[in-house]
C-alpha positions as CSV (number, residue, x, y, z in Angstrom):
1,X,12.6,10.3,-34.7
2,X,11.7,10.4,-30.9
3,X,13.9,13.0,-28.8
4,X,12.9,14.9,-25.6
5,X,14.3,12.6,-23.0
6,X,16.0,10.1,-25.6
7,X,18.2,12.7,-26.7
8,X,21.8,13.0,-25.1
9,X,21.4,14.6,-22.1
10,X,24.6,16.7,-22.7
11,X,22.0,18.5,-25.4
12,X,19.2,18.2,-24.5
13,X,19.3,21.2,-22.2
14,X,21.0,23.4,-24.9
15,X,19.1,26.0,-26.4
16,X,17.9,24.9,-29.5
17,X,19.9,26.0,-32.8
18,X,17.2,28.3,-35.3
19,X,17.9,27.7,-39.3
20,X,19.3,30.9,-39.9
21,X,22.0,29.9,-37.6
22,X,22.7,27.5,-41.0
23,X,22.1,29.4,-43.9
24,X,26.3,30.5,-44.0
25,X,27.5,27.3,-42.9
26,X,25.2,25.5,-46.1
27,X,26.8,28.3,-48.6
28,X,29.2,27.0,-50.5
29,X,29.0,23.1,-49.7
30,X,30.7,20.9,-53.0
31,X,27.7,18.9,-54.4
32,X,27.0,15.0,-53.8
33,X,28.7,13.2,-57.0
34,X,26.6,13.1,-59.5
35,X,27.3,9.0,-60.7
36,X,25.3,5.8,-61.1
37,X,24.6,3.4,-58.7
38,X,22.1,-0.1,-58.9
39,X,21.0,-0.7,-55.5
40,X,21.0,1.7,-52.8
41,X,19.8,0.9,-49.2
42,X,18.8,3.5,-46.9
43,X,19.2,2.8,-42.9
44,X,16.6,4.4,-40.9
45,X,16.5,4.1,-36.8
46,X,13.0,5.2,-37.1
47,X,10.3,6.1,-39.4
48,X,10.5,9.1,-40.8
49,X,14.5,9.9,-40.7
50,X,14.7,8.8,-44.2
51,X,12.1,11.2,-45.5
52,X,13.5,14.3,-43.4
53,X,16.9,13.6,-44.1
54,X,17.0,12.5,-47.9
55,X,14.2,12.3,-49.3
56,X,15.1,15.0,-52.1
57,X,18.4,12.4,-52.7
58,X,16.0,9.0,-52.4
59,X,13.3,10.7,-55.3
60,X,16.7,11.2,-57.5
61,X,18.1,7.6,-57.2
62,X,14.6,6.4,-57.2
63,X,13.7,8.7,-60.8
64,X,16.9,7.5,-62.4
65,X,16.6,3.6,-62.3
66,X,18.2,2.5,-59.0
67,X,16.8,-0.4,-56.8
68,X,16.3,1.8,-53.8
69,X,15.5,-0.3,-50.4
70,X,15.0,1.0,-46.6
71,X,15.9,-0.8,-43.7
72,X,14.0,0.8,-40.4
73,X,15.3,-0.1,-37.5
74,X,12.6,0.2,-34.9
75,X,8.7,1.4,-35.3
76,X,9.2,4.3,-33.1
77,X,6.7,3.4,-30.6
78,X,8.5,5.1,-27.7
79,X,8.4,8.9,-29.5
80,X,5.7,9.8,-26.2
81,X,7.5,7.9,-23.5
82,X,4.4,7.9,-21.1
83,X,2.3,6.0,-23.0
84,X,0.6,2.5,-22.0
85,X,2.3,-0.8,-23.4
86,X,-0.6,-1.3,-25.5
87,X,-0.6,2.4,-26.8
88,X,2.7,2.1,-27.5
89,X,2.0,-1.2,-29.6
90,X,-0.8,0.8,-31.3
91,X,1.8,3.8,-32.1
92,X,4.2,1.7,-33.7
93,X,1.5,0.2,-36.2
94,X,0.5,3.5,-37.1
95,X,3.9,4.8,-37.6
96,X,4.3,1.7,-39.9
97,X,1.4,3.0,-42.1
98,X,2.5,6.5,-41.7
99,X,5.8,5.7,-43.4
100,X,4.0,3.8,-45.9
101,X,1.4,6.1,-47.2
102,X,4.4,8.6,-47.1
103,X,6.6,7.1,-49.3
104,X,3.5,6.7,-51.5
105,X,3.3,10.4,-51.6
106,X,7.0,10.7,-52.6
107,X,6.3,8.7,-55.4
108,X,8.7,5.9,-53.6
109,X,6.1,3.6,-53.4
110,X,8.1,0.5,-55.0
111,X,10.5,1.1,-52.2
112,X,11.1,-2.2,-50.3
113,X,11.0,-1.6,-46.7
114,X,12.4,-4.1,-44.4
115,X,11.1,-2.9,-40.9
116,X,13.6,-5.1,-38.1
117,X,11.1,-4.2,-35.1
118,X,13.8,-3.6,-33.0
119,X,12.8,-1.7,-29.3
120,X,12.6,2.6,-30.1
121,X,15.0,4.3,-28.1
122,X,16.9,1.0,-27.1
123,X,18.9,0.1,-29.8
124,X,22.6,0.1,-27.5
125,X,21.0,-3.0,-26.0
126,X,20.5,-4.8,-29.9
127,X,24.0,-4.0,-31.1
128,X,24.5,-7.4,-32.4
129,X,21.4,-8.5,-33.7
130,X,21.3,-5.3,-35.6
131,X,24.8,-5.8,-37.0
132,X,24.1,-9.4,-38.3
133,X,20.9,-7.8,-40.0
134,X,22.0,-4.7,-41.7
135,X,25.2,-7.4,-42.8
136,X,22.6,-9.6,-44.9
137,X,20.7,-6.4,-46.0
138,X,23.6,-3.9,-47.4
139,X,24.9,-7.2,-48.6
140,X,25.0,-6.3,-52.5
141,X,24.5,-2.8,-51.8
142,X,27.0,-0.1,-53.7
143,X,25.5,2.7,-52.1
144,X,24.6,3.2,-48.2
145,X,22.8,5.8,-46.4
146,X,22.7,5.7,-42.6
147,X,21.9,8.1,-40.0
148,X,25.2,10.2,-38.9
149,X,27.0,8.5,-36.0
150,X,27.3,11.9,-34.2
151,X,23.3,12.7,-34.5
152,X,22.8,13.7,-30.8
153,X,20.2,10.6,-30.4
154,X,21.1,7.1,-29.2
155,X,19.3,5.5,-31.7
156,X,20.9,7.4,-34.6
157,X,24.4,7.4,-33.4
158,X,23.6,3.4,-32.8
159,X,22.2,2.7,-36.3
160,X,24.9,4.9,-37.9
161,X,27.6,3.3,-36.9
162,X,26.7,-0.3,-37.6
163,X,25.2,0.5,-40.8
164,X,28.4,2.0,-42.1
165,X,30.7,-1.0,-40.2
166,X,28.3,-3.4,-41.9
167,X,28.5,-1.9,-45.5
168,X,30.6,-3.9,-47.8
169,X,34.0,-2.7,-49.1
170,X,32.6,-2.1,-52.3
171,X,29.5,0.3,-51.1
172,X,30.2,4.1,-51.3
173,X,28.8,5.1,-47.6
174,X,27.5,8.7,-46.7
175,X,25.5,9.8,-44.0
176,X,22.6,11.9,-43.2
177,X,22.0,14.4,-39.6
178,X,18.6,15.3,-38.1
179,X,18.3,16.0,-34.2
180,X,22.7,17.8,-35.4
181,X,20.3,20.9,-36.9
182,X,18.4,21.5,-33.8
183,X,20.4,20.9,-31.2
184,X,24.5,21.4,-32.1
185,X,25.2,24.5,-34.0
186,X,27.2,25.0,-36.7
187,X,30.9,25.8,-35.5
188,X,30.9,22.5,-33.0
189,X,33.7,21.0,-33.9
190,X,31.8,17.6,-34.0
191,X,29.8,18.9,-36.8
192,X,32.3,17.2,-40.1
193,X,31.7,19.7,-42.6
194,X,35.1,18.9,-44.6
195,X,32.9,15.9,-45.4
196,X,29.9,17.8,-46.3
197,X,27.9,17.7,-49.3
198,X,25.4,19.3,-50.7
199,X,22.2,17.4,-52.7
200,X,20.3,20.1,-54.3
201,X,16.3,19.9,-54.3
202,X,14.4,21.2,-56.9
203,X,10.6,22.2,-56.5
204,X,8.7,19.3,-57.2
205,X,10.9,17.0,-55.3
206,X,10.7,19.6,-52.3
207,X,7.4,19.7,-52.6
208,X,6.7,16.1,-52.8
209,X,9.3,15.6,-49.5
210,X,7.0,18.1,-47.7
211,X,4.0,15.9,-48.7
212,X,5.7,13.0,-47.5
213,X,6.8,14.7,-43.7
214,X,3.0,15.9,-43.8
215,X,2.2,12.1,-43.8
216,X,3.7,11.2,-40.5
217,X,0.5,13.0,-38.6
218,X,1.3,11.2,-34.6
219,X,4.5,13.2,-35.3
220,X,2.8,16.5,-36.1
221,X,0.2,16.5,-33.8
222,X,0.3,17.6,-29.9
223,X,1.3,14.5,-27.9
224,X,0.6,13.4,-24.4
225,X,3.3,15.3,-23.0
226,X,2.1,18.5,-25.2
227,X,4.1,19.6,-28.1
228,X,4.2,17.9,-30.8
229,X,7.4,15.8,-32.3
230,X,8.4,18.0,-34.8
231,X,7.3,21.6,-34.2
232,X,7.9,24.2,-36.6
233,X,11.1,24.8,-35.4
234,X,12.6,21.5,-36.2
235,X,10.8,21.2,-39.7
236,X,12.6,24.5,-40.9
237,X,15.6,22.5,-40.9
238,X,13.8,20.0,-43.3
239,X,12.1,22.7,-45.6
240,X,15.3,23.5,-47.7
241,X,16.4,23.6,-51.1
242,X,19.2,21.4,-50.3
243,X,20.0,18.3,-48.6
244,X,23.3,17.6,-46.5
245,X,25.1,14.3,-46.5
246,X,28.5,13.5,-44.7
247,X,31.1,11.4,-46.5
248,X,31.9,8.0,-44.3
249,X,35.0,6.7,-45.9
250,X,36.6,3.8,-44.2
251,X,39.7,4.3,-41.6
252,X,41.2,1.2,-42.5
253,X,43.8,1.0,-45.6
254,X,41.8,-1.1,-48.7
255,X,42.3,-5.0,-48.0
256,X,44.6,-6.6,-50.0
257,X,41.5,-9.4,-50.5
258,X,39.4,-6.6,-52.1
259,X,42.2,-6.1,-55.4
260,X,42.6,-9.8,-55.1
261,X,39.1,-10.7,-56.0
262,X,39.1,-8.3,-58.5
263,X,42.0,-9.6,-60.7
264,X,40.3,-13.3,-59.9
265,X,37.5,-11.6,-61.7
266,X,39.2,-9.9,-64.7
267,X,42.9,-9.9,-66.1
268,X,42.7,-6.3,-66.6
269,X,40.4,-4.3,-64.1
270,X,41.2,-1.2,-64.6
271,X,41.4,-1.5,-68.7
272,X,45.3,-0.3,-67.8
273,X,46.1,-1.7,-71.2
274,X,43.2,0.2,-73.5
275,X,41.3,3.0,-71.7
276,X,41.9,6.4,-73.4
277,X,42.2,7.5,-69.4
278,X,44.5,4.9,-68.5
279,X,46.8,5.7,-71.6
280,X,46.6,9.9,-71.0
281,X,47.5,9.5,-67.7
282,X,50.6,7.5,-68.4
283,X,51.9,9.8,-71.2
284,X,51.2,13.0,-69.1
285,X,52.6,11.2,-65.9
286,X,55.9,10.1,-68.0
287,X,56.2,13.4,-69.8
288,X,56.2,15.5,-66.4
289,X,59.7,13.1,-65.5
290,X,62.2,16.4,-65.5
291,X,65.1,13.5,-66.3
292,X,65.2,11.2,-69.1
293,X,66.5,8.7,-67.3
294,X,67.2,7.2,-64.1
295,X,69.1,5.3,-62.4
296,X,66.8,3.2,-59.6
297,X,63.0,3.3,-60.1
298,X,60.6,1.9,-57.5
299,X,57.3,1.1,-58.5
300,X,55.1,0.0,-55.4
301,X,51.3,-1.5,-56.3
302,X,52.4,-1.7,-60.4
303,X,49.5,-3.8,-61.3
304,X,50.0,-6.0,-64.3
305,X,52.3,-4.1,-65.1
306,X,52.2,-1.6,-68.4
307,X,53.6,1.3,-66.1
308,X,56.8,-0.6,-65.7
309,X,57.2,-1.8,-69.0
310,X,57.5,2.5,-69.9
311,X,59.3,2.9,-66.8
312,X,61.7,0.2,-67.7
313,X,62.6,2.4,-70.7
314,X,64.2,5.4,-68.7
315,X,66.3,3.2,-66.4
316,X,68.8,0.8,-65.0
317,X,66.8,-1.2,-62.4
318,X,63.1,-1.4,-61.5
319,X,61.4,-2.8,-58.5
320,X,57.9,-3.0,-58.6
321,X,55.7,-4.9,-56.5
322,X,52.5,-5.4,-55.5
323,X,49.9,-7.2,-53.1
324,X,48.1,-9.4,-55.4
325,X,50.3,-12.8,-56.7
326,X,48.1,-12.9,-59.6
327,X,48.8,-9.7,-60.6
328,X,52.6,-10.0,-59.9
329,X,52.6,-13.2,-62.6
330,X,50.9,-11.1,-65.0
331,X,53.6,-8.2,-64.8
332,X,56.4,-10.6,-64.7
333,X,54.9,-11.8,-68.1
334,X,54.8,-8.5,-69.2
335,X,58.7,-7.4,-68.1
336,X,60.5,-11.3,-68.8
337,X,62.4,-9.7,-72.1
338,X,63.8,-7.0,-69.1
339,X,66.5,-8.4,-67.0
340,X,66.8,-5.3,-65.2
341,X,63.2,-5.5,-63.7
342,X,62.4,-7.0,-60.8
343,X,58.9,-8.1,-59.8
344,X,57.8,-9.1,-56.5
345,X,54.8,-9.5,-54.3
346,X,54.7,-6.9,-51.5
347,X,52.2,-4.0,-50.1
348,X,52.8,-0.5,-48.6
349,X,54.1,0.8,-46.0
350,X,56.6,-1.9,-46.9
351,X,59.4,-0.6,-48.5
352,X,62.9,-0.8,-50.1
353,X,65.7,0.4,-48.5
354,X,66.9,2.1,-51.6
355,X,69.0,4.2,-52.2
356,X,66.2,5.1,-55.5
357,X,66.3,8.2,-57.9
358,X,62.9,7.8,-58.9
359,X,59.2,6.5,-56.4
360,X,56.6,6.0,-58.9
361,X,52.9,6.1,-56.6
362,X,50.0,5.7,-59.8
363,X,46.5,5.1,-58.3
364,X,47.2,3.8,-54.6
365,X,47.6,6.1,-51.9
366,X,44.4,7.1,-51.4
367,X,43.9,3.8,-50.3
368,X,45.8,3.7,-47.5
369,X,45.0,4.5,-44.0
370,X,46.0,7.8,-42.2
371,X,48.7,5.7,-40.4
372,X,49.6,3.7,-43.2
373,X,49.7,6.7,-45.8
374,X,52.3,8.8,-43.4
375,X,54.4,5.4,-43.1
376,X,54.4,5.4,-46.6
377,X,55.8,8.6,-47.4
378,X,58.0,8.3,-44.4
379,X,59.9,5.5,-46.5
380,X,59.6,6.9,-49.8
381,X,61.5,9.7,-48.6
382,X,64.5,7.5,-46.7
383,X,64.7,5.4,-50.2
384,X,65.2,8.6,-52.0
385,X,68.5,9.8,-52.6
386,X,68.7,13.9,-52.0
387,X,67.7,15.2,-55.1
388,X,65.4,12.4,-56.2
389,X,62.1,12.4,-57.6
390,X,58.4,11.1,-56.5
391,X,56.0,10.7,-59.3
392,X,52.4,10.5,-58.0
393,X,49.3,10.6,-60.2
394,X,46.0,9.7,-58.8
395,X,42.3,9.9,-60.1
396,X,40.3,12.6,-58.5
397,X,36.9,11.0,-57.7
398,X,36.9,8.9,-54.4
399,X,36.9,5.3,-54.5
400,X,34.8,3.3,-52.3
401,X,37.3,1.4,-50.8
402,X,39.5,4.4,-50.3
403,X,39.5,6.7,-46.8
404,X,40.4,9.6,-49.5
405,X,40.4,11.0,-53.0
406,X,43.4,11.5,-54.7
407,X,43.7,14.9,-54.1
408,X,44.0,14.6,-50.2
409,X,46.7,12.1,-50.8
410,X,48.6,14.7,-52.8
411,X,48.0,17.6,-50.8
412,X,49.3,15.0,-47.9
413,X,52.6,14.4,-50.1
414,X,53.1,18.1,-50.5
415,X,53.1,19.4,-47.3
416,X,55.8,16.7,-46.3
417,X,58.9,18.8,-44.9
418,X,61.6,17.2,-46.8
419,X,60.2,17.4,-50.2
420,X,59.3,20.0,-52.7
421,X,57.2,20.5,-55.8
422,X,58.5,20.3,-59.3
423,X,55.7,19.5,-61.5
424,X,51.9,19.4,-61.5
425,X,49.3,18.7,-63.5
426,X,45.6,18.5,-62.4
427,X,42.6,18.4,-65.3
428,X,39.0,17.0,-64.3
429,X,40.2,13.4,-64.3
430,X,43.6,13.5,-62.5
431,X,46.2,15.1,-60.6
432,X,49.9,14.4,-61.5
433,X,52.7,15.8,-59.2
434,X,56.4,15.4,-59.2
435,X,58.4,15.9,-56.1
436,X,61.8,16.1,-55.3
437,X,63.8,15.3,-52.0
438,X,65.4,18.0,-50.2
């Protein structure tokens, strides 16, 4: 972590932010999901970030079982920029053994650390080689920890953002801040605290994290320019209860290829045909239907199919549809002995013209993109006839693949100007709405 002249100039001159400038902005933050993951890689641009910023969350995954691996971008050998070439060489082997004996201290010391060597402070230069490396390394990752694209240092905002365009599909991605504490305060609007979340630290884990800064002495210590790297002033930021992540959902919509491999993988991937969840939330979903039947239901993304086959039951015609050709056969299995149901392959925003009395949307609009998601309500509501209904249930934690949880997607449909709210049901698994057009 090496700022002073490295830092963006635009804040470098700012008055530095203090910690109680934080404490009201940390109140109140939801807390990082609590789930399982088996290998989790941690992107650092330079020794140290990873214990500042999540240690705390590293000693969690790390206690619990999960193949934890860091990937450090550079040495940091340019944290005192007017040292010699060969001091600078010296630095960064000290920095290497630093990081080491600190992780030791964490009790992280089966952490694999995959140091790239890169140049500290010149990262914007090693864009590409970077990418290709962090592509091989977050390969099989399902978890991914970078620094914060918006970090006011080169290095971090560089590292961010390839870490989290290199993560797979699959990989939930989050990141972590260090130089936003001391030098952006808390009401710049840069700072994405609608994608904040908390990772609480209890005592032994703070205390080993404070052991584990205490490690990284060249930091510590007065350099040859004078102060030291981290002062007291930026380690309050560090000496918390409580770790903040950011949420680093993708922009895109979900590629078709990712459902694809799935159902190349398994017939039923979401256990649509024998999970208690999958089976609640069809009951509830068709038992918040105000009619009892309809006349035209649409159906986009229906799977393989076991939401049409009830759907079938309370109407004239169906058209369902969906992106994956494999899963389209499957539900045209399901629906032959139904003439009135039509199956075809298609994907949102596309659309039917209509007129419909009934849009189904189960467990696929938080996948789609800003763009794509307003398309898609944009031509639900032209296939609706006035008066007709949209039925949307979702699942309420976020998908890695998705660029929202289910609930943004619904508070999305509900502000839309031409429909209004009927029904809703949310419990801790799901949210069902019904909607009708004005």
């Amino acid at each position: 972590m090496n700022p002073r002249d490295h830092l963006d100039p635009t804040v470098s001159k700012r008055r530095v932010t203090d910690e109680a400038a934080w404490t009201p902005w940390l109140a109140g933050l939801r807390e990082f999901p609590d789930q399982q993951y088996e290998r989790v890689v941690v992107v650092a641009a330079h020794p140290d970030d990873e214990t500042l910023g999540v240690s705390g969350l590293m000693q969690v995954l790390h206690e619990r079982g999960t193949d934890v691996r860091l990937v450090v971008a550079t040495d940091g050998e340019a944290a005192f920029p007017t040292l010699s070439t060969a001091d600078r060489a010296e630095l960064g082997r000290v920095r290497r053994r630093e990081l080491t004996d600190s992780l030791h201290t964490q009790g992280l010391s089966t952490v694999d650390i995959q140091w790239l060597g890169l140049p500290d402070s010149d990262l914007t230069r090693h864009r590409v080689e970077l990418a290709e490396i962090l592509t091989g390394a977050l390969a099989d990752a399902d978890l991914v920890l970078a620094p914060w694209p918006g970090d006011p240092h080169p290095d971090h905002q560089c590292a961010g953002e390839i870490a989290l365009r290199a993560a797979p599909v699959t990989a939930h991605r989050w990141s972590y801040p260090i130089w936003m504490w001391h030098w952006l305060r808390p009401d710049n609007p840069a700072v994405p605290r609608s994608r904040a979340a908390g990772v609480p630290i209890d005592p032994a884990r703070r205390e080993r994290k404070s052991a584990g800064i205490a490690a990284f002495t060249s930091q510590l210590r007065p350099g040859p320019e004078g102060a030291p790297i981290l002062d007291s002033a930026t380690l309050s930021h560090f000496d918390r209860d409580l770790e903040v992540v950011f949420r680093e959902p993708p922009r895109d919509s979900a590629p078709p290829a990712r459902f694809a491999d799935l159902y190349a993988e398994q017939d039923d991937p979401w256990s649509v045909l024998d999970s208690w969840y999958e089976r609640r939330k069809r009951a509830i979903s068709l038992a918040c239907l105000p009619d009892e039947r309809y006349g035209t239901i649409v159906e986009p993304a229906c799977g393989i199919g076991q939401l049409s086959v009830d759907l079938a039951n309370r109407c004239d015609q169906l058209i369902a549809f969906d992106p994956v050709a494999s899963a389209v056969e499957r539900a045209r299995a399901r629906v032959a002995h139904l003439p009135h149901v039509r199956v075809d392959v298609g994907a949102l925003p596309e659309f039917p013209t209509g007129p419909a009395d009934l849009v189904v949307f189960s467990e696929i609009l938080y996948y789609l993109s800003d763009a794509d998601l307003d398309s898609t309500m944009d031509a639900a509501v032209v296939a609706l006839r006035p008066g007709g209904h949209l039925l949307t249930a979702h699942w309420l934690p976020w998908a890695p693949e998705a660029p929202r949880d289910g609930m943004d997607a619904h508070r999305r449909l509900l502000a839309h100007p031409d429909l209004d709210a009927l029904v809703e049901h949310v419990d801790q698994e799901f949210v069902v709405h019904v909607l009708r057009r004005r």
